[in-house]
C-alpha positions as CSV (number, residue, x, y, z in Angstrom):
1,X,6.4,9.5,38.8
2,X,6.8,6.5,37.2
3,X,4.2,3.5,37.4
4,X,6.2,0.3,38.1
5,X,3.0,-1.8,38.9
6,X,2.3,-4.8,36.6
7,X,-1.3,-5.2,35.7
8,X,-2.8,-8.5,36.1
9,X,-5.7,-10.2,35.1
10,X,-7.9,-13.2,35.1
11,X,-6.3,-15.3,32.1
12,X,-9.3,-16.5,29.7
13,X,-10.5,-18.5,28.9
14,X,-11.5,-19.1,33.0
15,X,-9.7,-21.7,34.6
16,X,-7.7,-23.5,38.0
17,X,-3.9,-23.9,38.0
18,X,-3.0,-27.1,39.7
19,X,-2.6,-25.8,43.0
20,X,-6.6,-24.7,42.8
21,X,-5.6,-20.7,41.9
22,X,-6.9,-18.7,39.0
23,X,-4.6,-18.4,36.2
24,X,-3.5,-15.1,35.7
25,X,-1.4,-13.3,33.2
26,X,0.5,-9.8,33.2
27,X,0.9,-9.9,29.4
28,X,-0.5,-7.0,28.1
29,X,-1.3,-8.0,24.7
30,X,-2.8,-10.9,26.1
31,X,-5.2,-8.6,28.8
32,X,-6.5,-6.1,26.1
33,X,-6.8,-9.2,23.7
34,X,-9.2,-10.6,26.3
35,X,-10.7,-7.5,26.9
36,X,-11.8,-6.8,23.2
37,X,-13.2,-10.5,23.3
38,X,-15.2,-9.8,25.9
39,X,-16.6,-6.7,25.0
40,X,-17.2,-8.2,21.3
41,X,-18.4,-11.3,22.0
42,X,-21.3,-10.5,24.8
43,X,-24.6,-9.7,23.5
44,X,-25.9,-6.4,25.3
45,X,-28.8,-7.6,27.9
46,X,-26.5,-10.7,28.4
47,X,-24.9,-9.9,31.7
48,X,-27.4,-10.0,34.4
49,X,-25.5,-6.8,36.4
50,X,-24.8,-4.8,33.4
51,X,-27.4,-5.0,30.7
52,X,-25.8,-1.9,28.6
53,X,-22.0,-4.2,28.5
54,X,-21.5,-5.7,24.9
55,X,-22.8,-5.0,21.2
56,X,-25.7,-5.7,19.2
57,X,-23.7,-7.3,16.5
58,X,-25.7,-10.5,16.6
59,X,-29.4,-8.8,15.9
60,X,-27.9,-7.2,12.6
61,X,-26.5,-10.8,11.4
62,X,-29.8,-12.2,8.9
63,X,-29.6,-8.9,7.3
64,X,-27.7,-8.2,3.9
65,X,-24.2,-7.9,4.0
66,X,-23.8,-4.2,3.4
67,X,-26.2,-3.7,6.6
68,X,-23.9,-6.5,8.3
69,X,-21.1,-4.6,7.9
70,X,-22.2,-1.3,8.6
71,X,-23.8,-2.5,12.4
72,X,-20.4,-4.5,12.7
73,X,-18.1,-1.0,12.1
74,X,-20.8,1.1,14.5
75,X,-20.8,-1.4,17.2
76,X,-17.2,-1.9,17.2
77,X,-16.8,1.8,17.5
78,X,-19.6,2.6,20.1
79,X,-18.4,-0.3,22.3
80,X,-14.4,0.5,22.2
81,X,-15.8,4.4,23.0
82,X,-17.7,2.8,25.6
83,X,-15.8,-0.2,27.7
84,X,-12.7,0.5,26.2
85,X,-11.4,4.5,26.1
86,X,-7.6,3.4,26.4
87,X,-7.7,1.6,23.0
88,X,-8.2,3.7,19.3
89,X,-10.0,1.9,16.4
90,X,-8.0,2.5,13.5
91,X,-10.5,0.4,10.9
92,X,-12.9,-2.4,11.2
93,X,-13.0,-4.7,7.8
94,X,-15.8,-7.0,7.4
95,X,-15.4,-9.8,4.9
96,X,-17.4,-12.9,4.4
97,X,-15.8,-15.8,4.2
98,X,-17.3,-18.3,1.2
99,X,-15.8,-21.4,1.9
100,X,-17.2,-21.0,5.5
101,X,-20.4,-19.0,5.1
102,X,-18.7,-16.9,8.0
103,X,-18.5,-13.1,8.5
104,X,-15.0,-12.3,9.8
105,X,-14.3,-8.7,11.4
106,X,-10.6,-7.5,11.6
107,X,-10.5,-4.3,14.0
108,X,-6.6,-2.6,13.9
């Protein structure tokens, strides 16, 4: 049996249509996109209901950059294995960017 139900979700970022409704989208790119943001960008112990939700990305961050990218590649992997099953890492490349004294992570 076929499926033929659209997921939908909570659009982010968070916010009211005219009409006073949550924006929603069924764009599935758009839902997992969201979804790896999430998961990504919460610290763990952030979320009051679910301290174990998120990485530890940010505690590895005044550390040198081999150790930097190292955390970056575990957490990535433990998280996705973790909040999101459906999805398969295929690599995590962690640059620094000079010009902005940035780390930037690319997960495929």
């Amino acid at each position: 049996m076929i499926n033929t139900k659209q997921e939908a979700a909570i659009s982010l970022p968070f916010r009211i249509d005219g009409y006073g409704n949550v924006v929603k989208t069924t764009d599935q790119q758009k839902i997992w996109a969201d979804r790896v943001a999430s998961v990504i960008g919460t610290i763990k112990g952030e979320r009051v209901m679910d301290k174990v939700f998120g990485t530890e990305i940010p505690k590895n961050m005044f550390e040198n950059l081999p150790v930097v990218q190292e955390a970056i590649r575990r957490e990535v992997a433990n998280s996705f294995s973790a909040f999101l099953p459906k999805l398969r890492v295929e690599t995590v490349d962690v640059d620094v960017d000079e010009q902005n004294g940035t780390v930037v992570a690319t997960i495929t």
